[in-house]
C-alpha positions as CSV (number, residue, x, y, z in Angstrom):
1,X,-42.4,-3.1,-14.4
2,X,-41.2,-4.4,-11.1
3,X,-44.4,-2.6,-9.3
4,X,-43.3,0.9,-11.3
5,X,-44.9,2.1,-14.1
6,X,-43.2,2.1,-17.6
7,X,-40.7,4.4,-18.5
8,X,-38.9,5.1,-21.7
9,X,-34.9,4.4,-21.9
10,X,-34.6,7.9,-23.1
11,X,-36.1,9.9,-20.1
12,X,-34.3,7.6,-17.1
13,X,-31.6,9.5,-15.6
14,X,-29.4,6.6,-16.4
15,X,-29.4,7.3,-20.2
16,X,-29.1,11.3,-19.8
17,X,-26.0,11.1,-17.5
18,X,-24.1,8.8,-19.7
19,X,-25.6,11.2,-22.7
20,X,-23.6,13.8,-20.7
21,X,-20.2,12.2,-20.2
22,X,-18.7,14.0,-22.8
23,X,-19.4,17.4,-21.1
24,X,-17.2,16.4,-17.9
25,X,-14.4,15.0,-20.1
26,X,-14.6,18.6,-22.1
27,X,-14.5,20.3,-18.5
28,X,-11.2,18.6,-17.2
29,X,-9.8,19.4,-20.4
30,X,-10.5,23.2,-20.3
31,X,-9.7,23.6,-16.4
32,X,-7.6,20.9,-15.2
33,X,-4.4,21.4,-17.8
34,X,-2.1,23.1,-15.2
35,X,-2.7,20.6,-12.8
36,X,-2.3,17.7,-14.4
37,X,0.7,18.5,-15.5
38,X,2.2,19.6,-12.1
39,X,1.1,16.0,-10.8
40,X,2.8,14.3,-14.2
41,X,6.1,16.1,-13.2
42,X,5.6,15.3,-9.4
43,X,5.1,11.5,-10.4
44,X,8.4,11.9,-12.8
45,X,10.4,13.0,-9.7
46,X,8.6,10.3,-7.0
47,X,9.5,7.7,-9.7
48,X,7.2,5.1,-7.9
49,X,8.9,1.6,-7.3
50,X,5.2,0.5,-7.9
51,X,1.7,1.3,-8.1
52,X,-1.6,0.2,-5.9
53,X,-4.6,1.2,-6.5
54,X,-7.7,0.8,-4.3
55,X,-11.4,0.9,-5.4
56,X,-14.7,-0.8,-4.9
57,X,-17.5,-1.4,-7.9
58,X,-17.2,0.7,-11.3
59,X,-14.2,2.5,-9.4
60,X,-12.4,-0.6,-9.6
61,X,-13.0,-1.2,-12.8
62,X,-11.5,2.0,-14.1
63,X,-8.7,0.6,-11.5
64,X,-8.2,-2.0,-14.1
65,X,-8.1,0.7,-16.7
66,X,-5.3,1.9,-15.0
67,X,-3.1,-1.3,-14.5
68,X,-3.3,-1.8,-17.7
69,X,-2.6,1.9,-19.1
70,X,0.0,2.8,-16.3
71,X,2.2,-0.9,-16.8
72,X,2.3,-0.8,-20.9
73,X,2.9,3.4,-20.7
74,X,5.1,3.2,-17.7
75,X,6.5,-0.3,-17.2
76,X,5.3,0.2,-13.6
77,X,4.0,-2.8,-11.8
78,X,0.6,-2.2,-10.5
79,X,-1.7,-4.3,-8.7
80,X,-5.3,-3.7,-6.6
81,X,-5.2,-3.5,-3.1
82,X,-7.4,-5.2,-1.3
83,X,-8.6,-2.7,1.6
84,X,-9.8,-5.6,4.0
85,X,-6.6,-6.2,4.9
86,X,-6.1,-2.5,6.6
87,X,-9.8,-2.1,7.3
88,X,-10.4,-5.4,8.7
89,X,-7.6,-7.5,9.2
90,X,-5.4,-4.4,10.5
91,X,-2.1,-5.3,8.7
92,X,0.3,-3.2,8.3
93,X,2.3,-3.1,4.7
94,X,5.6,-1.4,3.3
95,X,4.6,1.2,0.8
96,X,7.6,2.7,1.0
97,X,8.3,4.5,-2.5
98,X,5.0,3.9,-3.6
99,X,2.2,5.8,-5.4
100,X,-1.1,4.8,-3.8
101,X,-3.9,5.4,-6.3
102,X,-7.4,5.9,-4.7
103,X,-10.5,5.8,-6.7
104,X,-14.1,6.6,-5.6
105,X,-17.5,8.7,-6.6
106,X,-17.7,9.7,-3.4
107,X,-14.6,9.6,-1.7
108,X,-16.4,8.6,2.0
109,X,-16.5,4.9,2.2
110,X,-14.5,3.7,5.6
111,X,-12.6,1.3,4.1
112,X,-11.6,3.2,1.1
113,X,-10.2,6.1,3.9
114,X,-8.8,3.3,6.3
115,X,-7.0,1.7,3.3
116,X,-5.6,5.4,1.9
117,X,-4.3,6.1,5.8
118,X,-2.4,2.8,6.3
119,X,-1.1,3.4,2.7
120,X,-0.2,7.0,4.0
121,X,1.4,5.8,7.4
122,X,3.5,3.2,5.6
123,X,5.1,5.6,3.8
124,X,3.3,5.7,0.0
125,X,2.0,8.9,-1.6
126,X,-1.6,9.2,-2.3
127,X,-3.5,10.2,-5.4
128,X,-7.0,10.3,-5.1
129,X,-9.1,10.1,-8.0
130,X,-12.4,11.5,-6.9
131,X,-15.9,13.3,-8.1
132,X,-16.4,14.9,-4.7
133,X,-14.1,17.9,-3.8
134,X,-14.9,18.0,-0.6
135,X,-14.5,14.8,0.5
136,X,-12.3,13.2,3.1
137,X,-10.6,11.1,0.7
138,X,-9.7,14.1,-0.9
139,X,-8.1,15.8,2.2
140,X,-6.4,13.0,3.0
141,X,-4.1,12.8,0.0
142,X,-1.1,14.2,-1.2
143,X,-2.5,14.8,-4.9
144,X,-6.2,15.1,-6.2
145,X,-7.6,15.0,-9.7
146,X,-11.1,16.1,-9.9
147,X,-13.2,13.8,-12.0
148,X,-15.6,16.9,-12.8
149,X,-18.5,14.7,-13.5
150,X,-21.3,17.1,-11.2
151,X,-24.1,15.7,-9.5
152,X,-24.9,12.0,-10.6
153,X,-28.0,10.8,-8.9
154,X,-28.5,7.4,-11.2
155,X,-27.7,4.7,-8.6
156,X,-26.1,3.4,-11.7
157,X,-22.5,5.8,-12.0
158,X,-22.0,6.3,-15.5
159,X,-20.7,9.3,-16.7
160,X,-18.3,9.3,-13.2
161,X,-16.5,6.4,-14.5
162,X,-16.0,7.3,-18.0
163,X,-14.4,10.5,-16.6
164,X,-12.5,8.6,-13.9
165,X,-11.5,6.7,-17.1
166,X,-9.9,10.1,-19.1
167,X,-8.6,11.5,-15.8
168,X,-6.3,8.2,-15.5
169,X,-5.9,8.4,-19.2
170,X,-4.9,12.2,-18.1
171,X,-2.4,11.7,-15.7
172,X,-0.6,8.9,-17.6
173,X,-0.3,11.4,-20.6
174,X,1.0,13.6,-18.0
175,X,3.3,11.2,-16.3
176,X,4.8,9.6,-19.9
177,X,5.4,13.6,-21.3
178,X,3.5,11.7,-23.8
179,X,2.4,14.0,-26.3
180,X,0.8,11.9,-29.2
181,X,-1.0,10.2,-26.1
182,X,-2.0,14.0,-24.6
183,X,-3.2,15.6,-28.1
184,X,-5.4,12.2,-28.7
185,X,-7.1,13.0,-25.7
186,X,-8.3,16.5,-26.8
187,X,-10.5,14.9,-29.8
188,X,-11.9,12.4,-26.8
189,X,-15.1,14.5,-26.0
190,X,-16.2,14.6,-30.0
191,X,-15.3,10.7,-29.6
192,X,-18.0,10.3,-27.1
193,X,-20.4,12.3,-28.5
194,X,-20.1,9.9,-31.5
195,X,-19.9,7.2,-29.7
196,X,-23.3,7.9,-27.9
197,X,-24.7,8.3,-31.4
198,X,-23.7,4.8,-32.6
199,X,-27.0,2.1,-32.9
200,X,-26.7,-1.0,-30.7
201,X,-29.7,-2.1,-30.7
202,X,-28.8,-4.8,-33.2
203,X,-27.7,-6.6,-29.9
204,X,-31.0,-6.3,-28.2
205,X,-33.1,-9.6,-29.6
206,X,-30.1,-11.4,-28.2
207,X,-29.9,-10.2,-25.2
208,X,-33.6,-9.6,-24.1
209,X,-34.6,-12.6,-23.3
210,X,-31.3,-14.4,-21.8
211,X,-30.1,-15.4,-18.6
212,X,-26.4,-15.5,-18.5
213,X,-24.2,-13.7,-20.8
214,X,-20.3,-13.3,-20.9
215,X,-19.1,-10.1,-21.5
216,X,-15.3,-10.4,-22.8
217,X,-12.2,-7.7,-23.1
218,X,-8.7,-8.9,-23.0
219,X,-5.7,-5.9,-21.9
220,X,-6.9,-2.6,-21.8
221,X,-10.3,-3.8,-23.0
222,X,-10.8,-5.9,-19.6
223,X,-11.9,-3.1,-18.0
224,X,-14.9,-2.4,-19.9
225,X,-16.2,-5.6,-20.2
226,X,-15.9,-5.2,-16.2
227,X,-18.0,-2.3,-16.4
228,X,-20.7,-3.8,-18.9
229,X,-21.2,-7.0,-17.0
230,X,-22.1,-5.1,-14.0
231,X,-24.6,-2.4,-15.3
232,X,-26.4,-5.5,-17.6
233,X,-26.5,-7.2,-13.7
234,X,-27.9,-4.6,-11.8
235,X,-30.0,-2.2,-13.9
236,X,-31.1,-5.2,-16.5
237,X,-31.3,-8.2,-14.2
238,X,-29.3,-9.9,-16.4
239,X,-26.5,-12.2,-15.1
240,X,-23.5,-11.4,-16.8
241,X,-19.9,-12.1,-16.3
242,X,-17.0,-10.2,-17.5
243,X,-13.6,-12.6,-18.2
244,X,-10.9,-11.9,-20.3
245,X,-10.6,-13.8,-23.0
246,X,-7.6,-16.1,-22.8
247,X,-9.2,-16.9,-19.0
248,X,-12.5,-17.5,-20.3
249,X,-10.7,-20.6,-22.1
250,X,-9.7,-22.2,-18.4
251,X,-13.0,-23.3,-17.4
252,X,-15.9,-20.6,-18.2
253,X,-15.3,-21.6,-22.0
254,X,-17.5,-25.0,-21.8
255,X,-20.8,-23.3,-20.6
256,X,-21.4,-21.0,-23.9
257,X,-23.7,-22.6,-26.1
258,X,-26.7,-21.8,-28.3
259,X,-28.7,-19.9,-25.3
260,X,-25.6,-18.1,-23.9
261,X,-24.6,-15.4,-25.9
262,X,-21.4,-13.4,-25.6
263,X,-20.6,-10.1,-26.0
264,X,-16.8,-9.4,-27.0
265,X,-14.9,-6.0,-26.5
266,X,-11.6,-5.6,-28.9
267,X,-9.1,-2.7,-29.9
268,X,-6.6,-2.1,-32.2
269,X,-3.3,-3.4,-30.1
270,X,-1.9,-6.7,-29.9
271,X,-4.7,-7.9,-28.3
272,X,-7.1,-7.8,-31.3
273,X,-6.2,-11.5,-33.4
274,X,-6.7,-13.6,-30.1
275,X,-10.3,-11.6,-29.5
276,X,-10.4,-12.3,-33.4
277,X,-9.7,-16.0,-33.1
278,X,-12.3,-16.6,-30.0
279,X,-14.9,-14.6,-31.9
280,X,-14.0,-16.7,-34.7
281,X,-14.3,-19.9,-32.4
282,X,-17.9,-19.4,-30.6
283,X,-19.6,-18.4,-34.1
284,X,-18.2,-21.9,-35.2
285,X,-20.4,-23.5,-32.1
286,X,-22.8,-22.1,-32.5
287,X,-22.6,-19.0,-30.4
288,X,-24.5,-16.0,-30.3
289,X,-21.6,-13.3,-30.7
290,X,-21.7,-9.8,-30.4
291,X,-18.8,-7.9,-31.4
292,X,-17.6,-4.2,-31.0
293,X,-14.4,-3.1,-32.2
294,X,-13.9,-5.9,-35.1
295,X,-15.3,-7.8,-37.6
296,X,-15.6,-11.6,-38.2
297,X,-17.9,-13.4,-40.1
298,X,-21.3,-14.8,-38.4
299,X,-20.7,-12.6,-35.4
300,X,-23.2,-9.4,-35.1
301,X,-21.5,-6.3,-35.6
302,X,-21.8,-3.5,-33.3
303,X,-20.3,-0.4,-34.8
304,X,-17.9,1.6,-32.6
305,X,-16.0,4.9,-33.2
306,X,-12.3,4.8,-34.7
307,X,-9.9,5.5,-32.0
308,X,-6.5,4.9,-30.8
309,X,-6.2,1.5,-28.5
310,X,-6.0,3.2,-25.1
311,X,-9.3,5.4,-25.6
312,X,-11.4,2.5,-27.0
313,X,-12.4,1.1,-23.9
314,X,-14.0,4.7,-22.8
315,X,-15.7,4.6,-26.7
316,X,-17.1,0.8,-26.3
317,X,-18.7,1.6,-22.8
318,X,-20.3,5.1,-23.5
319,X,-22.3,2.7,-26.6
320,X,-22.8,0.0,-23.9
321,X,-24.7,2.4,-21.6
322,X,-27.2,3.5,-24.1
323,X,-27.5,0.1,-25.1
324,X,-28.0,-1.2,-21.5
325,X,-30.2,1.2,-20.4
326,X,-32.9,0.6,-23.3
327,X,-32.2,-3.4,-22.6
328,X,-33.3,-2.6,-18.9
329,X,-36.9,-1.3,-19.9
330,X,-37.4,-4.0,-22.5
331,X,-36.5,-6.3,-20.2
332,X,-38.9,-4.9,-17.4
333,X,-37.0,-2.8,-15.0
334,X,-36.0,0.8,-14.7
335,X,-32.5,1.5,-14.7
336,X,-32.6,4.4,-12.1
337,X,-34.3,1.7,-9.3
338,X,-32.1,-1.0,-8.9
339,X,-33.1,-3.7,-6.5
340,X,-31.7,-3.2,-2.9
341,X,-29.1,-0.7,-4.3
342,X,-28.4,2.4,-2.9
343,X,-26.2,5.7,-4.7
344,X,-23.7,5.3,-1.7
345,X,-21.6,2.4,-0.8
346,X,-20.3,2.5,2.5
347,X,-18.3,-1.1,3.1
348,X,-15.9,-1.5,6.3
């Protein structure tokens, strides 16, 4: 096993820090009311003219989350910033009015901070959306929600994101006065724990002994299939790609075939018939598809807990984890020892 010596899924810290996610969800949710609320009101009265958010790796994936949830909730535009252009490039940009949304573990990479400064000196307000308290990041913005996920020493983040993922889903409640949208979020932990429960492995002959795979979302379910891709690359050594799926048809479409499975992500919003229709599609050529969220005939069914649309993508990837980190050690690595990866990230 990549010069190690075997391990079961079950006892890598991988698999009990996802098992755990549900705990830091339960903890925002008993401590964190009051102010999450204040920062709803305080993003009523800013009334943002738009939103940026800046993140690297799974951060930026739950930054995807967050386009998605904030512009269909909100009507807001939001779009990713790309730090580079403050961290290297040196460019100054009008942020004037806007809310500048910071994600990070962390909260200490350079050009996270040198992104959230220029953001501050142009006039934006900052949010940071962070695990660490103490952080710079932290100190450096004009609101904080505490992601509450503890210590998480798998290089592979897990249960960080999927409470980065309810803390947006948190704050948009908040922001909305949504109240159907907050009370949802209260049955979220029992969700997870469920979720964790489900049995994936029904996707594991297909995916143990393949080479690419296409991991597919479409709306808010883009961001998991973000998320899956990159665990299945780095703890499985698997190389998968995460599209959604009208893109997948410009292009990435003609490479699926009989050796190329995909894996497809769908909820119940208007997004579901064209996941539908593509499932639909491969099976028809021949494809190996895997399916969570729906049915369709010829596709293999992996079962996932029944949730509103805009918590399905934090159901779909707590089931993905445990799924993943078992197809690492079948697949010969351990999920805690990623080749050339480090817990930290520190990018200019």
């Amino acid at each position: 096993m990549s010069g190690l010596e075997p391990v079961r899924a079950e006892t890598t810290r991988m698999f009990q820090e996802a098992s755990s996610a549900s705990q830091a969800v339960r903890a925002q949710l008993d401590l964190d009311a009051a102010s999450i609320s204040a920062i709803g009101a305080e993003l009523r009265r800013l009334a943002p003219r738009a939103v940026i958010t800046c993140a690297r790796g799974s951060s930026d994936h739950a930054a995807t989350y967050a386009k998605y949830l904030i512009e269909t909730h909100t009507g807001v535009l939001t779009a990713s910033a790309a730090p580079s252009v403050s961290s290297i490039y040196g460019v100054t940009q009008d942020l004037s009015g806007c809310l500048f949304v910071a994600l990070s573990q962390s909260g200490r990479s350079p050009d996270l901070l040198a992104a959230a400064a220029a953001a501050k000196s142009s006039g934006a307000a900052i949010l940071a959306i962070c695990n660490s308290a103490d952080a710079p990041l932290v100190a450096a913005a004009d609101l904080y929600i505490e992601v509450r996920a503890g210590l998480e020493t798998s290089v592979a983040a897990t249960k960080s994101y999927l409470a980065t993922l309810a803390a947006i889903a948190r704050m948009v409640a908040a922001w909305t006065d949504n109240r159907e949208f907050a009370a949802n979020l209260e049955s979220l932990p029992t969700l997870m724990d469920q979720s964790w429960a489900l049995d994936w492995s029904a996707a594991l002959p297909a995916l143990e002994s393949a080479e690419h795979l296409y991991v597919v979302g479409r709306g808010l379910g883009l961001a998991a299939a973000q998320e899956v891709a990159l665990k299945c690359k780095e703890t499985c050594g698997l190389h998968a790609e995460a599209f959604s799926s009208a893109e997948l048809r410009h292009g990435p479409f003609t490479l699926l075939n009989e050796g190329f499975p995909a894996l497809l992500f769908s909820q119940a919003d208007a997004t579901q018939p064209g996941v539908a229709a593509l499932a639909h599609e491969l099976v028809q050529r021949g494809v190996t598809v895997l399916l969570a969220g729906d049915r369709s005939a010829g596709a293999i069914e992996l079962p996932t807990a029944e949730a509103v649309a805009e918590l399905a993508p934090i159901l779909v990837v707590q089931s993905a984890y445990r799924m993943i980190a078992t197809l690492a050690v079948r697949r010969g690595f351990d999920p805690d020892h990623p080749a050339h990866l480090r817990k930290i990230t520190e990018t200019l």
